[in-house]
N, C-alpha and C positions, 0 to 999 in steps of 0.2 A: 130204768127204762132201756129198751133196747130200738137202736137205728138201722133199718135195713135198705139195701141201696141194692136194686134189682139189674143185671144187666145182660143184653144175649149178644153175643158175637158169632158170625160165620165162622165156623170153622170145618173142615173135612164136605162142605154144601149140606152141612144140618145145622140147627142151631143148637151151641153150648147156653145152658145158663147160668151162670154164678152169682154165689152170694158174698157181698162184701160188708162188712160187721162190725161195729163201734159197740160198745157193749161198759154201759153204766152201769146206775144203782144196782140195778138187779140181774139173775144170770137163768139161764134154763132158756125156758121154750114157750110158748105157748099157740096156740093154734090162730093167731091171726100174723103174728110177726116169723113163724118160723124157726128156725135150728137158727141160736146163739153162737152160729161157726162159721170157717170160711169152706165153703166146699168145693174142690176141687184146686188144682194148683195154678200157680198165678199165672197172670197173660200180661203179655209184654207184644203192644203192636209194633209192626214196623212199617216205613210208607215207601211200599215199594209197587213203581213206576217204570215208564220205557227207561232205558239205559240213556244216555246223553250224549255217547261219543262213541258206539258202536266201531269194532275196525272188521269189515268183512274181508273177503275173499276177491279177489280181483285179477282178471288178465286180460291183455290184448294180444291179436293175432294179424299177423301180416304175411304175404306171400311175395317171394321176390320175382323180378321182372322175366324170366325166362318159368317161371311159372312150376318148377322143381325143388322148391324148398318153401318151406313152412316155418316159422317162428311164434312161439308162445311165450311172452312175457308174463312169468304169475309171480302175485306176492300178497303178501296176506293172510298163508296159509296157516291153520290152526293146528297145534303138537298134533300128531299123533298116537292113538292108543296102540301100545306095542303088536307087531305084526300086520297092522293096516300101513296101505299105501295108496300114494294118489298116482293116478296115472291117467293118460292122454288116450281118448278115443277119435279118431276118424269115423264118421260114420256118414254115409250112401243112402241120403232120404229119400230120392229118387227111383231106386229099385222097388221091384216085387216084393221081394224078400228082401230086409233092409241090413246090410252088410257093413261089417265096422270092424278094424282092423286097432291092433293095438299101438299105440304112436310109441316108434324107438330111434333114438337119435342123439344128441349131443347135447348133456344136460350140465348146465353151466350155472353154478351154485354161489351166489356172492351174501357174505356174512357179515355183517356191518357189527363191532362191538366199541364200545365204548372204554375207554382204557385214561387214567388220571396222569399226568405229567405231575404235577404238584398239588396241592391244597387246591389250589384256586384254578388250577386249567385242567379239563380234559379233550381229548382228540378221538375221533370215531376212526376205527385202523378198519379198513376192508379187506376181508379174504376171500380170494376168487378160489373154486374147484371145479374142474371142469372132468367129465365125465364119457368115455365113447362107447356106444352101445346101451344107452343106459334106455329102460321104458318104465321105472318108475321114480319117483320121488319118495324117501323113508323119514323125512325129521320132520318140517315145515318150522312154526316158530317165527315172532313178528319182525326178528333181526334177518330173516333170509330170503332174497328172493331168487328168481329161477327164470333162466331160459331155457325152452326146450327147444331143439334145432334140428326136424326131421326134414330128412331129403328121399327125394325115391328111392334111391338103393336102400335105404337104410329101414325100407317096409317091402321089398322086393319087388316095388306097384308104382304106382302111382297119386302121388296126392289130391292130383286132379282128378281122380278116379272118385272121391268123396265130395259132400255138399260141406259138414259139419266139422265142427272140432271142439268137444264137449272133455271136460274134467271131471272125474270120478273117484271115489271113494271107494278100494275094490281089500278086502279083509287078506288076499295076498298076492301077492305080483301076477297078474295074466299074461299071457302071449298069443300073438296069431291073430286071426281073423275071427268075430264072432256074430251071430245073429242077433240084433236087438230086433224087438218085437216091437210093435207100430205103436201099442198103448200102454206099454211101460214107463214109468218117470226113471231116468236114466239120467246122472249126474247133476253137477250145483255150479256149473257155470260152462254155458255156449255161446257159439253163435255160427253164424254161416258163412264160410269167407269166401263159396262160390255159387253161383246162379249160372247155370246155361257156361255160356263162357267167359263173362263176367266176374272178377273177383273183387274184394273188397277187404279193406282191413279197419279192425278197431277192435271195440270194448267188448269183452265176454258178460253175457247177462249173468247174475246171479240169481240164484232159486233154480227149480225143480225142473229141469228141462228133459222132453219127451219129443218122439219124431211127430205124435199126435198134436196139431197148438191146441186144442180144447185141452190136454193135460197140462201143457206149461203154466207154469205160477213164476213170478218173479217175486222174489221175498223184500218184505217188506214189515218191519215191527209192527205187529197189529193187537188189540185186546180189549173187550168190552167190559171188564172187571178183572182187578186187580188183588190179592190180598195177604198178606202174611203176616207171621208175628211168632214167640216163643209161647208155648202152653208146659208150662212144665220144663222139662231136661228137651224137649221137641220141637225141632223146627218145623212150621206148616205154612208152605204156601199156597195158596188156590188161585187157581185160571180159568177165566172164560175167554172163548170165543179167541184164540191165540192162532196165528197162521201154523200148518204142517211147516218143518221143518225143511229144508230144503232135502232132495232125495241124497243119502250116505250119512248124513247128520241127524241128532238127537236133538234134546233138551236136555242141560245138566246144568243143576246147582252146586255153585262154593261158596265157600265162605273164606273172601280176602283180608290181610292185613295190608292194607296201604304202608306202613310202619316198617316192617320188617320185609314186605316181600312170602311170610308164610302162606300159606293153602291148606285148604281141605276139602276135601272133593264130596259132596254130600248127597248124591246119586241124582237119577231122572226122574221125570216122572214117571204120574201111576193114573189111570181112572178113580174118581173119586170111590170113596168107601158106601157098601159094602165089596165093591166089586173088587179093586185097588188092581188092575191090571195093570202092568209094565204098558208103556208108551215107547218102547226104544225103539221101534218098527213104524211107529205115526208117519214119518216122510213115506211109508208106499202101503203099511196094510189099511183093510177095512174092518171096520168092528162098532163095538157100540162108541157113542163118545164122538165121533167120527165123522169129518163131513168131506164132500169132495176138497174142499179150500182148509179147512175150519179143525183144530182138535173144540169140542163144545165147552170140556169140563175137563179139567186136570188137577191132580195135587200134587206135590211133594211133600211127604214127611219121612222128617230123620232124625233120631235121637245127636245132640249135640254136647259135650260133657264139659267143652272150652270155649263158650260162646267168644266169653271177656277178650280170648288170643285175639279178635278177628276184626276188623272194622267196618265191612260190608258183606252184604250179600247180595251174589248173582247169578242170573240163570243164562248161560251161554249157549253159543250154540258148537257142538263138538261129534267130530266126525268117529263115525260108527266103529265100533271092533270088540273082540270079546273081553276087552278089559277097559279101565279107563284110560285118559288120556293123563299123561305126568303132571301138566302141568293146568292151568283155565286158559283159556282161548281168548283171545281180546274180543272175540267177534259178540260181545255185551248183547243180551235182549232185555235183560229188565233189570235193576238191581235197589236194593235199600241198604239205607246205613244200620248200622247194629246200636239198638235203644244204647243211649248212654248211660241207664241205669244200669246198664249190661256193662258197657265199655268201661267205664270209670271203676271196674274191678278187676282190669287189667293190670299186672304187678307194674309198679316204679320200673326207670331204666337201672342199669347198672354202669359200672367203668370197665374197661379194659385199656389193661398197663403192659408192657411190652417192652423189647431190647433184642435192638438189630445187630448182631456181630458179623464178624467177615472169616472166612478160612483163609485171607489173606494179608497185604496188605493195603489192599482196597479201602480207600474213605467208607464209612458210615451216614456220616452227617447227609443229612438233606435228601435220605431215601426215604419215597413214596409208600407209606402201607396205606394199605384200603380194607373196605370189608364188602363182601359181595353176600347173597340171600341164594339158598337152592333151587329158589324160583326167578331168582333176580339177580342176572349178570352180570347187569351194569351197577357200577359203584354206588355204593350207597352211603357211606362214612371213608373220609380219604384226609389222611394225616402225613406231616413229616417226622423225621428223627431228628432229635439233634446234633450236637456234635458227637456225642458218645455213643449216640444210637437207641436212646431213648427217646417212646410216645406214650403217647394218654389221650382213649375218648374218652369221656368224660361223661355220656352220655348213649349208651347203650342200649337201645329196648330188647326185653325178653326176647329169646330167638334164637337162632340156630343161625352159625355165620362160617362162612372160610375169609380167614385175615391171609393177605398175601402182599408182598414186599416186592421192591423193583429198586433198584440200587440207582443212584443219582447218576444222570446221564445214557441209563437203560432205558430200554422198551421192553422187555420180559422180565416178566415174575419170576424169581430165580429160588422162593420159597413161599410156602403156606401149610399152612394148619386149620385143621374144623374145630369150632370152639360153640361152649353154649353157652347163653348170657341166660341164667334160669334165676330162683327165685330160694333165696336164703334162711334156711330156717324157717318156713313159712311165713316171713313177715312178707309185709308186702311195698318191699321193694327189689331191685334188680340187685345180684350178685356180682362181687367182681373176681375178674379172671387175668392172670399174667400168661403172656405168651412169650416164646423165643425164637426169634427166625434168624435165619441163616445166608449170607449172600457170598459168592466168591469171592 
């Protein structure tokens, strides 16, 4: 006898049907049960929802008392993909022709990183940079925030001369004065810090901001249907009814390891199939799919070859340029975990073994090594040596690492090396790896 178990699932907004197949006494065909096979390759859902802990983009602006300087506190901001940068618009809603100048000034860069004293304690060390004449921002990343400190000389004008002070997304450094037009969406975070002669300070809105308010959108995680899952070697997710992106910003899927810190950047969307148009333009074109607030219908698909490396997937939101951006953006819109039937075939950890020596007579004992991820700065595995200068984790997952050493009673890494914790013989557990570092 043969059992057939019928099932359709969305996928690409058509439906897939598959057949799944228990197959007894008997084998073949016949014209009420069907083909004795499984057709087409397997699906593996996933239940992916709004993100939970989203970290956008945020600033405030203030004007000091004599009414000639400007200050913008931003932080929050998402890597950039190489040759985009964020920079400061002043902009004159007031005028005929609406006139906006490019904000240049005193940009003052503080870098919060995390650094381990011992096993058990770590201390967050701050590095201030401070910059004169600067009018753009080039790195962003969740460890930096930014003052930007424009005074009138330092725009030939005057500040007061603008209503607005809007942040933007521009593919390469601008300068000077330039015309925005009335009904463009123009930048991803404003606000107005003058009226008449009235000024004001606070919070920059985020989303799509335009001098028109019928264009303005403040962004907001939105979605009438949700759906994703593995069809084969393919990642496929599908959208409805999802807010346009804020104006400079995309959609883009990765796929995270929480574990290691790894990434894989697994592109944007598309218009659903037959059509499959790129969406990288959704924050300002028209087209089908398309609504003034609204993308209707979107997909992603990407061929995946190492689901197992990864422990979630998500779709962020990452600021525009002709390449990707290095790294995934905290700024989360939706994300699911990767099926465990998936995960659980992920290889074992491995050990890494190690011996800290000295070019001098410098102790050994009770230096600090750690191991840091190329997506992830802050310590992630942090050991001592012993007397000899010998350590062991013990406990290593598959990955790609730099081990780095700080000699007892330092505050600098005074060596490291990149190492891989990979997969041995194709069994499936972690391989181990010996390292040597070196301190003065």
């Amino acid at each position: 006898m043969t059992l057939t178990r019928t099932f359709t699932r969305r996928a690409g907004f058509g439906l897939i049907v598959a057949a799944s197949v228990v197959t007894g006494a008997c084998f073949g065909r016949d014209d009420i049960s069907g083909p004795a096979s499984v057709i087409g390759p397997p699906l593996l859902d996933m239940e992916l929802s709004v993100a939970s802990a989203p970290v956008f983009p945020a600033a405030s602006v203030s004007v000091n008392a004599t009414r000639d300087t400007l200050t913008l506190n931003i932080s929050n901001l998402p890597p950039l993909p190489p040759g985009s940068v964020y920079q400061v618009l002043l902009v004159d809603t007031t005028a005929a022709t609406s006139n906006a100048i490019v904000g240049s000034g005193t940009l003052i860069t503080t870098n919060r990183r995390t650094r381990p004293v011992n096993r058990d304690v770590s201390v967050i060390e701050t590095t201030v940079d401070t910059a004169a004449s600067a009018n753009a921002i080039t790195d962003g990343g969740a460890a930096n925030s930014y003052s930007f400190v424009i005074a009138d000389a330092d725009i030939g004008g005057n500040i007061s001369a603008y209503t607005h002070a809007v942040v933007v997304v521009n593919g390469t450094a601008e300068t000077g004065v330039q015309t925005v037009d009335a009904d463009d969406p123009r930048g991803f975070l404003a606000r107005r810090y003058r009226s008449g002669a009235s000024y004001s300070s606070g919070s920059l809105t985020f989303g799509t901001w335009s001098i028109a308010s019928a264009v303005r959108q403040p962004f907001a995680i939105t979605a009438a249907s949700l759906d994703a899952g593995f069809w084969g070697d393919d990642l496929i997710a599908n959208f409805e009814l999802i807010l346009r992106p804020p104006e400079g910003f995309r959609y883009v899927g990765w796929l995270v390891d929480d574990r290691t810190g790894s990434q894989q950047r697994v592109g944007g969307l598309a218009t659903p199939p037959p059509e499959r148009r790129s969406l990288v333009n959704a924050d300002v074109e028209a087209g089908s799919f398309l609504t003034e607030d609204a993308i209707v219908e979107a997909q992603l698909r990407q061929p995946v070859t190492t689901p197992d490396n990864y422990t979630r997937f998500v779709v962020v939101l990452e600021p525009k340029g002709s390449a990707g951006a290095p790294r995934a953006s905290l700024a989360e819109v939706f994300a699911a975990a990767i099926p465990r039937s998936i995960s659980v075939r992920h290889p074992g950890a491995g050990k890494l073994a190690g011996k800290v020596t000295s070019t001098s007579a410098s102790t050994v004992d009770s230096s600090t090594v750690y191991l840091t991820a190329p997506n992830r700065p802050e310590p992630l595995l942090v050991n001592i040596t012993n007397a000899t200068g010998d350590f062991l984790f013990r406990t290593v997952n598959v990955g790609e690492y730099t081990v780095k050493v700080i000699p007892p009673g330092d505050s600098i890494v005074r060596d490291s090396t990149n190492i891989t914790i990979g997969v041995a013989d194709g069994a499936t557990v972690g391989d181990s790896v010996f390292v040597s570092l070196t301190i003065p």
